[in-house]
C-alpha positions as CSV (number, residue, x, y, z in Angstrom):
1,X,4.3,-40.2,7.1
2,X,0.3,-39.6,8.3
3,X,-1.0,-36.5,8.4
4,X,-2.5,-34.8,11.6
5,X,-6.1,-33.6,11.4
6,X,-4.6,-30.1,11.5
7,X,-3.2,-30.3,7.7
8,X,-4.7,-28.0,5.9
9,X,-6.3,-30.3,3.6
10,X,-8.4,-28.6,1.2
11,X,-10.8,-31.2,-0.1
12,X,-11.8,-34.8,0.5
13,X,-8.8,-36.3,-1.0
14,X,-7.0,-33.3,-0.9
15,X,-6.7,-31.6,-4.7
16,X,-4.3,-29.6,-2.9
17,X,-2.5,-28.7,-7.1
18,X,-6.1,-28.3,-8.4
19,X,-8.1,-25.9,-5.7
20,X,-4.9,-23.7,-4.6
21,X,-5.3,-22.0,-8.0
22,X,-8.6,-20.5,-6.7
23,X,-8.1,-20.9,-3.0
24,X,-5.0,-21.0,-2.5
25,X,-4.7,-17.2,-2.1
26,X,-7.1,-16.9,0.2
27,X,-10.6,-16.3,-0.5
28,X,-13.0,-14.6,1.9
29,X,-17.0,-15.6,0.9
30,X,-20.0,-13.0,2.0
31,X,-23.6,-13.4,0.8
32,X,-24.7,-12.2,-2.4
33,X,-26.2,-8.7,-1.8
34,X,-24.5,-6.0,0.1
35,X,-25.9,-4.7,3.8
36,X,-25.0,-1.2,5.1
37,X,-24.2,-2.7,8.4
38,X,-23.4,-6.2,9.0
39,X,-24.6,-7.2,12.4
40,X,-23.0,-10.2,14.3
41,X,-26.0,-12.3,13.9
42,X,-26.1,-11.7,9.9
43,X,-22.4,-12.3,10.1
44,X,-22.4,-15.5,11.7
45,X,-24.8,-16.9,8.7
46,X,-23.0,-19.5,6.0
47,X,-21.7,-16.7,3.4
48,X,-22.0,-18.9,0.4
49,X,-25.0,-17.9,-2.5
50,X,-27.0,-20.8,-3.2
51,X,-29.5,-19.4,-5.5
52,X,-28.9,-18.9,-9.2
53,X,-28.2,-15.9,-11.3
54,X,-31.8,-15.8,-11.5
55,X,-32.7,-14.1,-8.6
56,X,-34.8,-11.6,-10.3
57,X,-38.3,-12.7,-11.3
58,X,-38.0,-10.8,-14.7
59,X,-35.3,-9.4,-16.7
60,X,-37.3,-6.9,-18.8
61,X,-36.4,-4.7,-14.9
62,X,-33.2,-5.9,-15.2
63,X,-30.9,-3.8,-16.8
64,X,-28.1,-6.4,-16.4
65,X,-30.6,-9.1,-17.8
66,X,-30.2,-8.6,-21.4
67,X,-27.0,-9.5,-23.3
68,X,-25.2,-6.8,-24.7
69,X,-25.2,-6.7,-29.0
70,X,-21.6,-7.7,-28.6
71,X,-22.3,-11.2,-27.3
72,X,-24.3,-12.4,-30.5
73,X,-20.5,-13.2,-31.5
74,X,-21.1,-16.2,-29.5
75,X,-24.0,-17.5,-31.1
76,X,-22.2,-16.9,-34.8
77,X,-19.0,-18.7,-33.5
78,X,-21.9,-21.9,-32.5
79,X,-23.3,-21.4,-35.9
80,X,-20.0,-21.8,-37.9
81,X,-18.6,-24.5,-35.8
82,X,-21.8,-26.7,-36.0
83,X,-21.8,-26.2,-40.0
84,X,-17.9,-26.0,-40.7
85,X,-16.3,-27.9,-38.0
86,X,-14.5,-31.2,-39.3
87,X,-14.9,-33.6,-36.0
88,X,-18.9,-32.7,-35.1
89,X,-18.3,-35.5,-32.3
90,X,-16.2,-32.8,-30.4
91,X,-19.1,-30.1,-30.6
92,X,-20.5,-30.7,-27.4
93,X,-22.5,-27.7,-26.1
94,X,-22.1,-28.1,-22.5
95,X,-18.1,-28.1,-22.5
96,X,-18.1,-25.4,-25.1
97,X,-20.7,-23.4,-22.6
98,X,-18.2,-23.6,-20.3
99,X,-15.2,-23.0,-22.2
100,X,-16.6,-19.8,-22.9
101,X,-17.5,-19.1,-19.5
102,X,-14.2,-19.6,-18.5
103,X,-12.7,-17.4,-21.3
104,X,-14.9,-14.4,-20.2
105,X,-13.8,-14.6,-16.3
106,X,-10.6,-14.3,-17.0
107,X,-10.5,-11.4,-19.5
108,X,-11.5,-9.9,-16.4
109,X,-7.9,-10.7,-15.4
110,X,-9.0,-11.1,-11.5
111,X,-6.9,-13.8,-10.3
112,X,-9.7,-14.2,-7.8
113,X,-12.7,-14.3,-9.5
114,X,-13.4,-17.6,-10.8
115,X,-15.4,-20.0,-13.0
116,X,-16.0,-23.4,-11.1
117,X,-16.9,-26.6,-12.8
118,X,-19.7,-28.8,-11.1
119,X,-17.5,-31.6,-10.0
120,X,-15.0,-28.7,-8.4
121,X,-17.8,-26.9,-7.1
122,X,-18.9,-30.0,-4.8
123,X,-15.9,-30.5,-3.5
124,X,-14.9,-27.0,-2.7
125,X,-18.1,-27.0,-0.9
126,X,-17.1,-29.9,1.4
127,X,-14.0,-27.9,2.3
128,X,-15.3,-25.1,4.2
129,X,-17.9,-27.8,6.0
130,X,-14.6,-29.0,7.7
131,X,-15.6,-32.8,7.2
132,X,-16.6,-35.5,4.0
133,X,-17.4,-38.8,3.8
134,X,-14.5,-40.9,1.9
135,X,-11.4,-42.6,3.0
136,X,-9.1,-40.0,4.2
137,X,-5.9,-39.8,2.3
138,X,-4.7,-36.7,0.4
139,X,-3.9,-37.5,-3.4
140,X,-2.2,-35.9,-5.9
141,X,-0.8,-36.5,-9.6
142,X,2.9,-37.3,-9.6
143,X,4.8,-38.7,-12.5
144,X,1.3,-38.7,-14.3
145,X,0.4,-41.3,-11.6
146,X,-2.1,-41.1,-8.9
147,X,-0.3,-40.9,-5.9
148,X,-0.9,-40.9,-2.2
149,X,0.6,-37.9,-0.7
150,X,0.0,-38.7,3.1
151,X,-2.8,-40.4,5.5
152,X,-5.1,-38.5,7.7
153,X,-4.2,-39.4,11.2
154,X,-6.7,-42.5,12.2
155,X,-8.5,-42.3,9.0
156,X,-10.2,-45.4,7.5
157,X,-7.5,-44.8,4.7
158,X,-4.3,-45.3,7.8
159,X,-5.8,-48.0,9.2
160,X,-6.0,-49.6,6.1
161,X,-2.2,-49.6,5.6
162,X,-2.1,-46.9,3.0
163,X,1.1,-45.1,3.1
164,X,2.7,-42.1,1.8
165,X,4.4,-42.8,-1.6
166,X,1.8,-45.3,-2.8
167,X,0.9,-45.5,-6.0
168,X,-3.2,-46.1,-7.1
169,X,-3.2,-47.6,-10.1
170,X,-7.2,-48.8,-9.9
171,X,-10.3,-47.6,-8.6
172,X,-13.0,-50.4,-8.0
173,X,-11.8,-51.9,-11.0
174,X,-11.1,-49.3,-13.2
175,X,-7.8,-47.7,-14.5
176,X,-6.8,-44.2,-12.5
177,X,-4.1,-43.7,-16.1
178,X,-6.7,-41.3,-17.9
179,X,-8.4,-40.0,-14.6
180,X,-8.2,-36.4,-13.5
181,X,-7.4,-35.7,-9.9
182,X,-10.9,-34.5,-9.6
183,X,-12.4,-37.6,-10.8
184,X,-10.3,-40.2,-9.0
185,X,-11.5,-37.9,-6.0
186,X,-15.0,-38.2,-6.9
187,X,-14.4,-41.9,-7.7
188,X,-12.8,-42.4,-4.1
189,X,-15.1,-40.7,-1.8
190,X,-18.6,-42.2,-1.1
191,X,-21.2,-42.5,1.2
192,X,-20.2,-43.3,5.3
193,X,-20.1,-47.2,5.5
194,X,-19.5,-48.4,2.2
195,X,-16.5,-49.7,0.7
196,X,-13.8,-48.8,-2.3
197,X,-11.5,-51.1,-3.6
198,X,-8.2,-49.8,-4.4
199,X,-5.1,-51.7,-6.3
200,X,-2.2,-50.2,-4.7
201,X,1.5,-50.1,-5.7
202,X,3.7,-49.5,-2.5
203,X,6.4,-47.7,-2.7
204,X,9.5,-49.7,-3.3
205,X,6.9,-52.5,-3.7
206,X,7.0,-55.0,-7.3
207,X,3.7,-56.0,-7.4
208,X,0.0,-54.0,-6.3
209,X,-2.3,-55.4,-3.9
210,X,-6.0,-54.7,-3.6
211,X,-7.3,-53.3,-0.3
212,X,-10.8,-52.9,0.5
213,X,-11.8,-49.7,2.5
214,X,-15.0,-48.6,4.3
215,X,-15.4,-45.1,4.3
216,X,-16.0,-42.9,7.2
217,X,-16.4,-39.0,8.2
218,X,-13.5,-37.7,8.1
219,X,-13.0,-34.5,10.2
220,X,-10.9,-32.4,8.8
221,X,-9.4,-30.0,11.8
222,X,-8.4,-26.5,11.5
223,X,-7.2,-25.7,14.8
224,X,-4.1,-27.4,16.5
225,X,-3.3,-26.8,20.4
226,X,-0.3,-27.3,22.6
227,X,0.6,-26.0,25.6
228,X,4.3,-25.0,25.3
229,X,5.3,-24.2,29.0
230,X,2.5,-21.9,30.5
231,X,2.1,-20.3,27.1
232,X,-0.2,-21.8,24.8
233,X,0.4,-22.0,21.2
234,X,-2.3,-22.5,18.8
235,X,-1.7,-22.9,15.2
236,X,-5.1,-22.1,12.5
237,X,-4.3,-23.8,9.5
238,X,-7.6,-22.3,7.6
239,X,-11.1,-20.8,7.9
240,X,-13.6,-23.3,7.8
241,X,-16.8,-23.3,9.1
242,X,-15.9,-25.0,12.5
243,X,-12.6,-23.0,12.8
244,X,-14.2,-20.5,15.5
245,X,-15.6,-23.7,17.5
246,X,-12.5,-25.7,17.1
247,X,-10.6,-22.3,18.6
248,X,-13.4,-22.0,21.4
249,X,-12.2,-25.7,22.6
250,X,-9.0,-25.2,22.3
251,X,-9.0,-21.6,24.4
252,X,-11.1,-23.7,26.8
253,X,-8.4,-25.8,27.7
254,X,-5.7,-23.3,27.4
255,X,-7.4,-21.5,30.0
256,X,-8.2,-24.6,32.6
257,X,-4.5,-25.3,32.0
258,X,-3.5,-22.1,33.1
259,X,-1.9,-20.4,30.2
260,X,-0.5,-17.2,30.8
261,X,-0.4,-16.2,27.1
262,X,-0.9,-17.6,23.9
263,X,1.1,-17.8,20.6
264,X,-1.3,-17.4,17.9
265,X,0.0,-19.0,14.5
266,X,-1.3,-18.0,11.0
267,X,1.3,-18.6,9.2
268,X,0.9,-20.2,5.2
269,X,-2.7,-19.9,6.3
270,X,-4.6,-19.0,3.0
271,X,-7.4,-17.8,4.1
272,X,-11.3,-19.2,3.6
273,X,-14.4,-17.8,5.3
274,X,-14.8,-14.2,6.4
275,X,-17.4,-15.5,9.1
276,X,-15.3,-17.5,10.3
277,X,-12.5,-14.9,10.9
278,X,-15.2,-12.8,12.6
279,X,-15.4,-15.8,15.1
280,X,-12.0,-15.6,15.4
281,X,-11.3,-12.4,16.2
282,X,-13.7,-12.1,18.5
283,X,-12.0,-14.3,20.6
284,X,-9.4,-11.9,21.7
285,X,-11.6,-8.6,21.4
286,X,-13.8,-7.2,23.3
287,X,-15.8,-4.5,21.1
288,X,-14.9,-3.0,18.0
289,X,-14.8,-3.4,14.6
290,X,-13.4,-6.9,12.5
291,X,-12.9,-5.2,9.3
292,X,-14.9,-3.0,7.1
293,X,-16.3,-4.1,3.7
294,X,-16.3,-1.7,0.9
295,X,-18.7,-2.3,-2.4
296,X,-18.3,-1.4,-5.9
297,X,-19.6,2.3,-5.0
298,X,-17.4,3.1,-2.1
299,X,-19.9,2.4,0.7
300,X,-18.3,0.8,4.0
301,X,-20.2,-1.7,5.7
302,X,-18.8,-2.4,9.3
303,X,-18.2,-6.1,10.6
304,X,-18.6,-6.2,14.1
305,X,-16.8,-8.1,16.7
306,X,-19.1,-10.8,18.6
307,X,-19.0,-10.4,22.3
308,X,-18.3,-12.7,24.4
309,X,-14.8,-13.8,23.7
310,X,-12.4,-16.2,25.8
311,X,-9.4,-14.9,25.6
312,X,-9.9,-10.9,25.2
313,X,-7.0,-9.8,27.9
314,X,-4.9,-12.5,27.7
315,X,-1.2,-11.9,26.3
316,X,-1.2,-12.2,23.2
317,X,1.8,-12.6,20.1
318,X,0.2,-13.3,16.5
319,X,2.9,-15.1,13.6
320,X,2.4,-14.2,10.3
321,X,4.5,-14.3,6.9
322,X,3.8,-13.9,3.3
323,X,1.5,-17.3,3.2
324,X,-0.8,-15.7,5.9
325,X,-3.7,-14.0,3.4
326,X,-7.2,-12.6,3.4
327,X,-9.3,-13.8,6.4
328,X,-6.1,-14.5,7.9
329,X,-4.7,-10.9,7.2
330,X,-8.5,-9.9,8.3
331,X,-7.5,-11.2,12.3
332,X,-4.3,-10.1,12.0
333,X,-4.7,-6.5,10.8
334,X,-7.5,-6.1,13.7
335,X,-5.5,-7.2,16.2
336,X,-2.8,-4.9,15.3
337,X,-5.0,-2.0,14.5
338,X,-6.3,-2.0,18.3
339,X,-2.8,-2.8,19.9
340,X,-4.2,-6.3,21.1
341,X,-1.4,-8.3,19.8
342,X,1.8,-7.9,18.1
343,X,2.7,-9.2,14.3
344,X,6.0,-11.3,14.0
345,X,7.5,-12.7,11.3
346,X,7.5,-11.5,7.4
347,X,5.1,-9.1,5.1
348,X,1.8,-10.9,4.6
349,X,0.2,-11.8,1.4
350,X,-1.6,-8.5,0.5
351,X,-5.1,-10.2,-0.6
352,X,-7.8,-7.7,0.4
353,X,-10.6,-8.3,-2.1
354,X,-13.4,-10.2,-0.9
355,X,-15.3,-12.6,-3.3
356,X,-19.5,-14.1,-3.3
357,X,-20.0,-17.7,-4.9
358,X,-23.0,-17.6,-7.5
359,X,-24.4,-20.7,-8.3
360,X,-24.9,-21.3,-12.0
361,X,-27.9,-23.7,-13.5
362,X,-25.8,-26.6,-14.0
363,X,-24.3,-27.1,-11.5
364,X,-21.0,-24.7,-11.6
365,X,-20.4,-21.5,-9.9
366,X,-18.8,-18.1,-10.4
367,X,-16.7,-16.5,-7.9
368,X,-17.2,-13.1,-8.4
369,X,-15.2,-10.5,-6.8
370,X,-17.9,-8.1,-5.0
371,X,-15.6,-6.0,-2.4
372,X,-12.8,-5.1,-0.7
373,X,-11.9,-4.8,2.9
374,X,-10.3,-2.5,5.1
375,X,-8.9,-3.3,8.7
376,X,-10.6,-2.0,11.6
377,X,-8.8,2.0,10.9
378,X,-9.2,1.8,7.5
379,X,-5.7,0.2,6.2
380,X,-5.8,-1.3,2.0
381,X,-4.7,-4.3,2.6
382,X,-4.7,-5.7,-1.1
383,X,-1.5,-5.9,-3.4
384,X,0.3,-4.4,0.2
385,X,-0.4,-6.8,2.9
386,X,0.6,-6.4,6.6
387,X,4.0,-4.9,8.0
388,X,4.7,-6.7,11.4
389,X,5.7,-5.1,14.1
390,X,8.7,-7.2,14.5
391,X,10.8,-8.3,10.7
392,X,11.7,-11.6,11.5
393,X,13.9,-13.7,9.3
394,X,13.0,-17.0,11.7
395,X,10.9,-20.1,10.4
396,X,9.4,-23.0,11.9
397,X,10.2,-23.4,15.7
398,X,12.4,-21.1,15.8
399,X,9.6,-18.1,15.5
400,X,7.5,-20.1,17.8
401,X,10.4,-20.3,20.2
402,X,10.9,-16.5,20.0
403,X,7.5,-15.5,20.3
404,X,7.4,-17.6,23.9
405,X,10.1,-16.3,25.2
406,X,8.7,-12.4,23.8
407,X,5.8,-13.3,25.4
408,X,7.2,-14.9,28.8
409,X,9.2,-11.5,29.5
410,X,6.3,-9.2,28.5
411,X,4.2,-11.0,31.2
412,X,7.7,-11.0,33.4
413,X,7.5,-6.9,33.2
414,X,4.0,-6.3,33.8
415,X,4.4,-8.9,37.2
416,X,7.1,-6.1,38.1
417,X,6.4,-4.2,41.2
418,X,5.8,-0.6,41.5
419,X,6.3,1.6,44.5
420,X,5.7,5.4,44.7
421,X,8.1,7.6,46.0
């Protein structure tokens, strides 16, 4: 088994068990401060924070600057465990810092906002870039092993004869037994042209064997295309960075191959960047509104669609079901708002909160949610999702297969003729 570039991998190895917990829902990312209208050109900019919390120059101004009295619990709790504490070796202040961090974000009880470690946070960053430099194989922790869940197609990793199943026991050397996925990730990936050495159990194998691979950049595709009779079907497996490109291409080539309408898959599509689904979306409208974003004091800030799109007329059927979330439910619910497209398949997700990333001093980040977004008529999507215009209880191929033929005899009716009388 190899994976095509399509998969939506969500890191360099894939942590696929450790990031869904805070991506896997979908997560939409604008900058940190609110505008009153977001334009297409401030829209189109990377919406990731990469200052500190720090952004004022003084606090003394700042009335959320200065901890509240009922903080100081923190700095007793420090002060008894560094005088009454049995094991002082386990008193380390940076883990501890965190610890607490971690505690406070969830007593928000926000299963999307978020408290990000430094080695998570750097590769969560790589994800929305749509590429890393490492080997290309998705891993994951199975029977407390580390374990090769599948090859990206014509990676470094593929061609190296790593297969599905296998079992890394070392890394360069060292032991992956008492390594978290996150570190035999870090441990894995490495700079374009230099080499890891891997001892590697095959499955159904009795003794590993080392292989040596030199990484590469690995380009981690968002978009798929086929052309299924003269309807084009085009599957989005995320929001990345280079999704809106990627779908630009791929419309490209529908369009020289002279599709007559395209199938428009979002299904078990998670969501990712709310610039991205603005690039999207504006593929297949031509003037309007994306969404509308809503701050912590009610105001609405409208997202505007980019003009210019490809595919704005052509017919159009989009497939959805409960995996399809935020920035996937963002394209959907426009579409659907201005009649451009029909939903098929089951209730979406319902995730309609909208979260920035703040970068913290050492290196970790918060993901705090800022807003919530509306669709283009002013529908809640959060906690209620989107209602498809046709229930379907089809999967797989056999939605795809439906939504061609839906699509073949909505173009057959409109070719009808029509004579007065």
């Amino acid at each position: 088994m190899c994976i095509k570039k399509a998969f939506p991998v969500f890191v360099a190895l894939a942590i696929v068990l450790l990031i869904l917990p805070i991506l896997g829902a979908g997560c939409s990312f604008v900058p940190e401060k609110a505008v009153n209208n977001l334009t297409p050109d401030e829209i189109a900019k990377p919406f990731f924070s990469n200052t500190s919390t720090n952004k004022n120059t003084t606090t003394n101004n700042n009335s959320y600057g200065e901890l509240p009295p009922e903080f100081d619990i923190l700095t007793e709790a420090w002060q008894q465990l560094s005088e009454d504490y049995v094991d002082k070796s386990k008193l380390d202040p940076e883990k501890l810092s965190q610890g607490a961090v971690k505690g406070m974000i969830e007593a928000l009880d926000d299963p999307y906002s978020a408290y990000v470690d430094p080695k998570t946070k750097e590769l969560e960053m790589s994800t929305f870039e749509g590429k890393f430099e490492g080997i290309g194989a998705v891993i994951s922790i199975k029977d407390k092993q580390l374990t090769v869940v599948a090859p990206i197609a014509d990676s470094p990793a593929e061609e190296a004869g790593i297969k599905a199943g296998d079992k890394i026991l070392e890394v360069d050397g060292q032991s992956t037994s008492k390594m978290t996925l996150i570190d035999a990730t870090l441990k894995i990936r490495g700079p374009k042209g230099t080499s890891v050495e891997l001892l590697v159990l095959h499955e159904g194998a009795s003794e590993p064997v080392k292989i040596q691979i030199v990484r590469n950049e690995i380009k981690v595709e968002s978009v798929s295309f086929e052309m299924r009779d003269d309807i084009a079907y085009i599957s989005i497996t995320q929001f990345l960075k280079s999704t809106g490109g990627e779908l630009q291409d791929a419309l490209k080539d529908a369009v020289g191959k002279e599709a007559k309408g395209i199938v428009l898959d979002l299904r078990n599509n998670p969501g990712g960047l709310l610039n991205a689904s603005v690039d999207v979306a504006s593929q297949f409208l031509a003037m309007g509104l994306v969404a509308k974003v809503v701050d912590s004091e009610g105001s609405e800030s409208p997202v505007q669609v980019k003009r210019g799109g490809i595919a704005t007329h052509m017919p159009l059927i989009v497939l959805v079901n409960e995996g399809s979330a935020s920035a996937s439910e963002i394209v959907a619910g426009a579409l659907q708002d201005y009649g451009r497209a029909k939903l098929a398949g089951s209730q979406t997700f319902g995730k309609g909160s909208v979260q920035i990333v703040r970068d913290l001093s050492d290196g970790s980040a918060l993901h705090i949610t800022s807003y919530r977004w509306l669709t283009p008529l002013g529908r809640p999507i959060d906690e209620v999702g989107l209602t498809p215009d046709f229930a379907l209880e089809l999967e797989d191929d056999e939605l795809v297969d439906w939504a061609i033929q839906y699509l073949k005899s909505q173009i057959k009716t409109e070719l009808l003729p029509v004579f007065a009388s």
